[in-house]
C-alpha positions in Angstrom: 0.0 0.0 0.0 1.1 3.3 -0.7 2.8 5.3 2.0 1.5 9.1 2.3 3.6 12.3 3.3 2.6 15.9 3.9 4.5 18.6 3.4 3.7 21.6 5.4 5.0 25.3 3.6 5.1 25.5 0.1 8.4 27.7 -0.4 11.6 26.5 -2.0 12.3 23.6 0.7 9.1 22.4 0.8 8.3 22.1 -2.9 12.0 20.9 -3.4 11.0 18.3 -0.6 8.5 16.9 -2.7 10.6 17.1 -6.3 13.3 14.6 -4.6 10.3 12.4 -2.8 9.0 11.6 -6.4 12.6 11.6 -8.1 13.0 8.9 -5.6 10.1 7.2 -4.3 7.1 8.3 -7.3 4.7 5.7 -5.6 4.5 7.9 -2.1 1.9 10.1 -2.3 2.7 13.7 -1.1 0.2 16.8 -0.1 1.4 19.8 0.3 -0.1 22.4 2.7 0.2 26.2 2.7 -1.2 28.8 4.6 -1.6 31.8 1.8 -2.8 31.5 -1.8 0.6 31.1 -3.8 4.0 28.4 -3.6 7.6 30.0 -3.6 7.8 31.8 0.2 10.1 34.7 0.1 10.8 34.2 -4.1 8.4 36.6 -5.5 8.9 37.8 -9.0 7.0 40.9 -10.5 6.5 41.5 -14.2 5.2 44.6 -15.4 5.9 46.7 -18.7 9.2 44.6 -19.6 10.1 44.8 -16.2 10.8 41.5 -13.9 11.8 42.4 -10.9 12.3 40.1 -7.7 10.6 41.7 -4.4 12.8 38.4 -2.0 16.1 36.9 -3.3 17.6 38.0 -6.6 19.5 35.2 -7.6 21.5 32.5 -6.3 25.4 31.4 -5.9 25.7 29.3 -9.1 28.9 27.2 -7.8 26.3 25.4 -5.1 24.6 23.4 -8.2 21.8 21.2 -6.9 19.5 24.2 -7.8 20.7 24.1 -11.2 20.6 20.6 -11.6 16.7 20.6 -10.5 16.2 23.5 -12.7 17.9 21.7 -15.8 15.7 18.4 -14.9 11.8 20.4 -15.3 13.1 21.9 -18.3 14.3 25.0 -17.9 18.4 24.6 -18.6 17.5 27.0 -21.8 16.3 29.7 -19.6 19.3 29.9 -17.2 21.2 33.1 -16.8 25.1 34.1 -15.3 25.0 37.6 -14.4 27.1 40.4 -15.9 30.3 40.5 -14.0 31.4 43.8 -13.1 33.4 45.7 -10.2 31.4 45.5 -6.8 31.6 48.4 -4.2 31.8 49.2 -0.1 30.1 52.2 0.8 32.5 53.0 4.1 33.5 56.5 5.4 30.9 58.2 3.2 32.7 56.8 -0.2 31.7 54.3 -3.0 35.3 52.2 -2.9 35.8 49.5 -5.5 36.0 45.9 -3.9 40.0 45.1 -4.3 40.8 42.8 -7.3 41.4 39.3 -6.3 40.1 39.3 -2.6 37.6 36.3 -1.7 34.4 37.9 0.7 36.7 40.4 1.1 39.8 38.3 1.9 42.7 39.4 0.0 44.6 37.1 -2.3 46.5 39.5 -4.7 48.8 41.9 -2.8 48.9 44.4 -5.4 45.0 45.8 -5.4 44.8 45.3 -1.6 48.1 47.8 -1.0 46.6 50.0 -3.6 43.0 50.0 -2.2 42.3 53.5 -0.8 39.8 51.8 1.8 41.9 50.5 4.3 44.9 52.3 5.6 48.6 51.3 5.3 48.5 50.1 9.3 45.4 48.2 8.6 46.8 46.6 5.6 50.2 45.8 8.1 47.8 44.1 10.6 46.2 41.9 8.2 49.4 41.1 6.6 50.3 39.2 10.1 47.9 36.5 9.2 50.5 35.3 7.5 52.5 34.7 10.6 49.8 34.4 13.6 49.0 31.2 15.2 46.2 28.7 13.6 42.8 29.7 16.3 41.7 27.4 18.6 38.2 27.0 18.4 36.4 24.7 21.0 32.6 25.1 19.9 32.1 27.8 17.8 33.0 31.5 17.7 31.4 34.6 16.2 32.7 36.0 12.6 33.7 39.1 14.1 36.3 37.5 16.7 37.8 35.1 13.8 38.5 37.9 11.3 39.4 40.4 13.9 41.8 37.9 15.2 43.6 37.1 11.4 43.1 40.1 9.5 42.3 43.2 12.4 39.6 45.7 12.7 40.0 47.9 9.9 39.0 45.1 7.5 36.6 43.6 9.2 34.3 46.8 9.5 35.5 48.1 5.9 35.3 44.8 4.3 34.5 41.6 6.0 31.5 42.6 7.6 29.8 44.3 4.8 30.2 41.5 2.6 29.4 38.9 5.0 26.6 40.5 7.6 24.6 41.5 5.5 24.1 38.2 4.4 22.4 37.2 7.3 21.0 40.0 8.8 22.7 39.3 12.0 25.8 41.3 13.7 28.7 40.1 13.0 30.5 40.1 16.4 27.1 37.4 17.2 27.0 35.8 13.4 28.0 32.0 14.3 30.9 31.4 12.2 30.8 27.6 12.1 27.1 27.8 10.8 27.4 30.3 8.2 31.6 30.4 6.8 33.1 27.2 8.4 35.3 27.0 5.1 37.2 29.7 6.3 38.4 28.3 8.9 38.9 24.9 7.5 41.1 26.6 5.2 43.0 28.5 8.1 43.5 25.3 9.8 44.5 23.4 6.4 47.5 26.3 5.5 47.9 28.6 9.2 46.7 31.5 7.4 43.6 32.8 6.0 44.8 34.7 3.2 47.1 31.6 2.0 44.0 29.1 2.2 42.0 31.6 0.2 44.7 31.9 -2.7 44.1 27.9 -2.5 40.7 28.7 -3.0 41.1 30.8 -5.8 43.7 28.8 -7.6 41.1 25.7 -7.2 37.9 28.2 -9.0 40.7 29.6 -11.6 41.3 25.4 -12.3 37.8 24.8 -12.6 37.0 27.6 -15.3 39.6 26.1 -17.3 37.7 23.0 -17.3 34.9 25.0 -19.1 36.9 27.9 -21.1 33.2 29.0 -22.9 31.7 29.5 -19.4 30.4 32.9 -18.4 32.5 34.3 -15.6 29.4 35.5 -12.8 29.0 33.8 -9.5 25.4 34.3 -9.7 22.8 32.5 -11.8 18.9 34.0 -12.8 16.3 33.0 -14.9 15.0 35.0 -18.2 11.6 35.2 -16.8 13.0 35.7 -12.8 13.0 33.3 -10.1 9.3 32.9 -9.9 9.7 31.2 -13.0 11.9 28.3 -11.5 8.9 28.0 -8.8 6.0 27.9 -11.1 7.9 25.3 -13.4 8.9 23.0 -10.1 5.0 23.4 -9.4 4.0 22.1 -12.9 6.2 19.7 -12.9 5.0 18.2 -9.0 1.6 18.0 -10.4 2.2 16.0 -13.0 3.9 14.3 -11.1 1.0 13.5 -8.6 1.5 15.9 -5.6 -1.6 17.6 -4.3 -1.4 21.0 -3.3 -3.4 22.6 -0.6 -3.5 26.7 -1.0 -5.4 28.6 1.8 -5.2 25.8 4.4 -3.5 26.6 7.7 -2.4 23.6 9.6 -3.9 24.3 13.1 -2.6 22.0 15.1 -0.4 18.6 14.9 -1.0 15.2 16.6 1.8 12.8 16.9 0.4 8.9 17.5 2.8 6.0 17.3 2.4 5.0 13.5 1.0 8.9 12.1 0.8 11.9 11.8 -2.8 14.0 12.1 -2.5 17.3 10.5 -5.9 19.4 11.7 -7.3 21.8 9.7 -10.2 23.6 10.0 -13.1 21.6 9.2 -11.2 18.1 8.8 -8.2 15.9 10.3 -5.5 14.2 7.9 -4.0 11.7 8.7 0.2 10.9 7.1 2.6 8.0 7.4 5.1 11.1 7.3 5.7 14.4 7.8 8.1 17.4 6.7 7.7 20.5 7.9 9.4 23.5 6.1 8.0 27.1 7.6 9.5 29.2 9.6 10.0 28.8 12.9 7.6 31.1 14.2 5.1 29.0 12.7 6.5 25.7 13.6 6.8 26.6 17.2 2.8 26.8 17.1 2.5 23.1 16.7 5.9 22.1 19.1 6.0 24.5 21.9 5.0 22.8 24.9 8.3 20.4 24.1 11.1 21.6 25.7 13.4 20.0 23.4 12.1 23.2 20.8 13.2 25.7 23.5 15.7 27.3 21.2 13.3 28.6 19.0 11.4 30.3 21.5 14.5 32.8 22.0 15.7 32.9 18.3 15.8 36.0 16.5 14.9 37.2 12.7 15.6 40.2 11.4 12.8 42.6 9.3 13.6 43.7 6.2 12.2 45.1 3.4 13.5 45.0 -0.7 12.9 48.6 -1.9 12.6 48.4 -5.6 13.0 51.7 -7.9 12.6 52.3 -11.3 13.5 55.4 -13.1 14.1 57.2 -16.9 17.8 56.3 -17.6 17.7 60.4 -17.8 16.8 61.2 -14.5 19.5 59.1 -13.1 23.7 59.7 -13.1 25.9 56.8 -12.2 29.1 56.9 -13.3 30.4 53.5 -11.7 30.5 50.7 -13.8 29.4 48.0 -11.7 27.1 45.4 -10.2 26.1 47.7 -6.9 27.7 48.0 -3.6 27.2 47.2 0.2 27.7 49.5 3.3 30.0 49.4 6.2 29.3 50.2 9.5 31.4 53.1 9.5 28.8 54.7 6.9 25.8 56.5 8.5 22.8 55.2 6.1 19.1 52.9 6.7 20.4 51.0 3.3 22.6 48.0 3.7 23.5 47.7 0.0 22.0 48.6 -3.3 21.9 46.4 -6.8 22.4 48.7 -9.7 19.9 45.7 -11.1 19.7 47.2 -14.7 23.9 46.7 -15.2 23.6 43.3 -12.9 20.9 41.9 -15.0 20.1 44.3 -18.1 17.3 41.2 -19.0 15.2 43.0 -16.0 15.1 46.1 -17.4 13.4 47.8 -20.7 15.3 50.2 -23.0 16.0 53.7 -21.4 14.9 52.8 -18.2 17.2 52.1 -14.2 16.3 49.8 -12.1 17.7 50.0 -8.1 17.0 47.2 -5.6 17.6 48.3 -2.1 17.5 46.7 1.3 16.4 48.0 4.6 16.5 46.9 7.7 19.5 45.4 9.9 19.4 44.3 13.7 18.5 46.8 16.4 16.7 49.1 14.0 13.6 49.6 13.5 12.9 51.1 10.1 10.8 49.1 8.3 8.0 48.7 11.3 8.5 52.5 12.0 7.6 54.1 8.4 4.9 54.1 6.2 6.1 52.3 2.9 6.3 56.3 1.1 9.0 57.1 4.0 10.8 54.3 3.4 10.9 54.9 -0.3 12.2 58.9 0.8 14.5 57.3 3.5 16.2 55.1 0.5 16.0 58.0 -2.0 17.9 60.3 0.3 20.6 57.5 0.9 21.1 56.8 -2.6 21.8 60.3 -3.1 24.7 59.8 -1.6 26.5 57.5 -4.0 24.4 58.9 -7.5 22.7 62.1 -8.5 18.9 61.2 -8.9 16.8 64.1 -11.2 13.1 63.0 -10.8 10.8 60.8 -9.1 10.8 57.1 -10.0 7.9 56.3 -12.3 7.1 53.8 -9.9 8.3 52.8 -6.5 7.4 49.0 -4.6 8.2 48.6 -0.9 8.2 44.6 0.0 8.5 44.1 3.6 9.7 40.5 5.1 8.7 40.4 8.6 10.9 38.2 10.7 12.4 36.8 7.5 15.9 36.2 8.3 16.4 34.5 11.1 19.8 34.9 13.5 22.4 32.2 13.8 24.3 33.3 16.6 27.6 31.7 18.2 26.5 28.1 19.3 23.6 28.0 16.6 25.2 24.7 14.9 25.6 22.8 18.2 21.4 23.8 19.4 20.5 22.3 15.6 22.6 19.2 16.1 20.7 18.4 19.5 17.7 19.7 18.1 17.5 17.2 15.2 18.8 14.1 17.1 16.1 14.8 19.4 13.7 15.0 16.5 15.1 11.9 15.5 14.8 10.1 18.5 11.3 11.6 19.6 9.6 11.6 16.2 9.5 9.0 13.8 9.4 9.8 10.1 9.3 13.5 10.5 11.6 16.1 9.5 11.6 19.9 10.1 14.0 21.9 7.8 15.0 25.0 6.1 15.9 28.4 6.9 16.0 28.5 10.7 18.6 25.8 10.5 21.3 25.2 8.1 22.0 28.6 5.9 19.4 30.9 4.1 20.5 30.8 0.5 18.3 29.1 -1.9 20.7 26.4 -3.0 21.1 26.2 0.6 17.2 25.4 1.2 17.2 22.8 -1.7 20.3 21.3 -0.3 18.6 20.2 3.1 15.5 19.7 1.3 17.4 16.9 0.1 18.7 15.3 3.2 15.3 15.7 4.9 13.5 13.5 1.8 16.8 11.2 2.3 16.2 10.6 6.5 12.7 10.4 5.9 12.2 7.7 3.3 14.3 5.5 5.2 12.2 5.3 7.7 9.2 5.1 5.9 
């Protein structure tokens, strides 16, 4: 008889849950569940006038391929797109600065851009030369991101380019941002060479090897698709029901009952009943259905930052940019609401019509309070004002769209990777044939999601 899974959340990990269910198992039968009235969570593409313009994510890091590889298996290989490379930028002591040549997250590899860069100073390009020479860091647990680049490269590049580049990525500060949860390679590489900057011109050397293997290949790190990433979503929804899997729009899951053999999902007017169970929401929603177990208690006190994607589209006229490049991030030593900006016309000139600028901006960072504070037409003044500061802007946008993601990045701080580990081996032990993964556990990026989409569908159907 056949077994029968739910899936509760229809973003990326969810519906890539059910894609690698049916790769491997096309006899279960899966139902997904989600609360509003559309699949892809955060992903969220808008078309309008020959625009397509993402309101979540923009793209994704191409050299993590298990996205591509599901995107090339429902068909759309032909609609993949590498961006246009180009010089990226720090915002830092009220300056655009170029990114130095050569440097890896902001890690130098090349000495001669780094001791030409005008962004750090010749001591603070000294102290990060001692990397070189300090001793390999002992790490017990874990450590924060701050402490570990403070400790091989110094301050000034941390705050002028470290932390830029890497906390904005997680919305999370970097002197709490859990290093062995979000950038463990870095210090695999420290320990592998006893210097930071050496293991990262291994690094490069290894990524300078590989596009050899494919001279034709375009150079970006970052991969699109011609119609936006909502594209990808409606074609991984297509192919899932043609493939058998029932979705369920508009249906909240109220409550979850846990017997010996199954799971019963309530709804509103009904109860389901499942051999197995995956739950991919957040964990403000999970939390509904698991708080009275105390083996959950970390999720009570985890954290996730608001932000909102500020989207602005102007008359190529009304707007003077004189950088040629992809867009730029902001230090901490800047005084702005904007964490970085995508000059998304240049980035990815598909998005954009003829004659016409699109900027993406982001808002929101821990401790402030922006996006809850201000209507969505301050926020779009509040961003306007900032970007002043880095381009001359003529006229008012011809339109304006303010997407706010409440509690949408959520915080791994030191010791996040150790409360997971306990947190899915008690799962694992308490739970049979369920699994609860995605965002709030292992990294936020969308290969990322697909990636422990994966292993869930992989512990899962072994036990089924």
């Amino acid at each position: 008889m056949a077994k029968n899974i739910a899936i509760i959340g229809a973003g990326i990990t969810g519906l890539s849950s059910a894609y690698f269910i049916k790769k491997q198992q096309p006899d279960v039968n899966v139902t997904i569940y989600e609360a509003t009235n559309r699949p892809g969570g955060k992903i969220q593409t808008y078309r309008r006038d020959g625009y397509t313009i993402e309101l979540g994510p923009e793209s994704y890091l191409g050299r993590k391929t298990i996205m591509t590889e599901v995107a090339e298996d429902i068909g759309l290989a032909d609609d993949l797109i590498t961006n246009q490379t180009g010089q990226s930028y720090i915002y830092a002591k009220n300056k655009l600065y170029p990114i130095p040549g050569g440097s890896i997250m902001g890690i130098p590899t090349d000495i001669k851009p780094f001791l030409k860069t005008k962004l750090i100073s010749p001591k603070g390009k000294l102290r990060a030369g001692l990397d070189l020479f300090k001793k390999t860091m002992p790490i017990e647990n874990d450590i924060s991101v701050g402490a570990f680049f403070r400790y091989r490269l110094g301050n000034e590049v941390l705050e002028n380019l470290i932390e830029p580049l890497m906390g904005g990525i997680y919305g999370t500060n970097i002197d709490d941002l859990s290093l062995l949860s979000t950038f463990p390679q870095f210090k695999e590489r420290e320990a592998q060479f006893g210097s930071l900057i050496k293991g990262m011109r291994y690094e490069k050397e290894q990524r300078q090897k590989q596009n050899k293997l494919y001279p034709g290949a375009p150079k970006g790190q970052f991969k699109q698709f011609q119609h936006g990433l909502s594209s990808f979503i409606e074609a991984l929804e297509t192919h899932l029901r043609q493939a058998g899997v029932n979705f369920k729009y508009n249906t909240p899951v109220k409550d979850i009952e846990v017997s010996q053999q199954s799971y019963h999902l309530h709804l509103d007017n009904e109860v389901q009943e499942y051999d197995g169970l995956i739950v991919a929401t957040a964990h403000e929603a999970f939390m509904k259905w698991f708080d009275h177990d105390p083996g959950f208690d970390y999720f009570k006190t985890m954290q996730s930052t608001t932000v909102a994607t500020v989207v602005l589209a102007f008359d190529e006229a009304d707007i003077e940019n004189t950088y040629e490049g992809t867009g730029f991030v902001i230090a901490r030593t800047s005084n702005t609401n904007i964490t970085a900006c995508t000059w998304t016309s240049k980035k990815w000139p598909f998005t954009t019509p003829q004659g016409k600028v699109l900027l993406r901006a982001y808002v929101g960072k821990p401790g402030d309070n922006v996006v809850n504070e201000h209507s969505d037409e301050e926020i779009v003044n509040i961003v306007r004002k900032d970007l002043s500061n880095m381009m001359t802007i003529k006229g008012d946008p011809e339109f304006s769209i303010v997407n706010r993601l409440p509690h949408s990045m959520p915080q791994y701080h030191v010791g996040h990777i150790g409360q997971i580990k306990t947190i899915q081996e008690h799962i694992r032990a308490t739970y049979p044939k369920l699994a609860i993964t995605g965002a709030p556990f292992e990294a936020v990026g969308l290969p990322d999601c697909v990636m422990q989409a994966q292993k869930a569908v992989d512990d899962i159907l072994s036990e089924l």
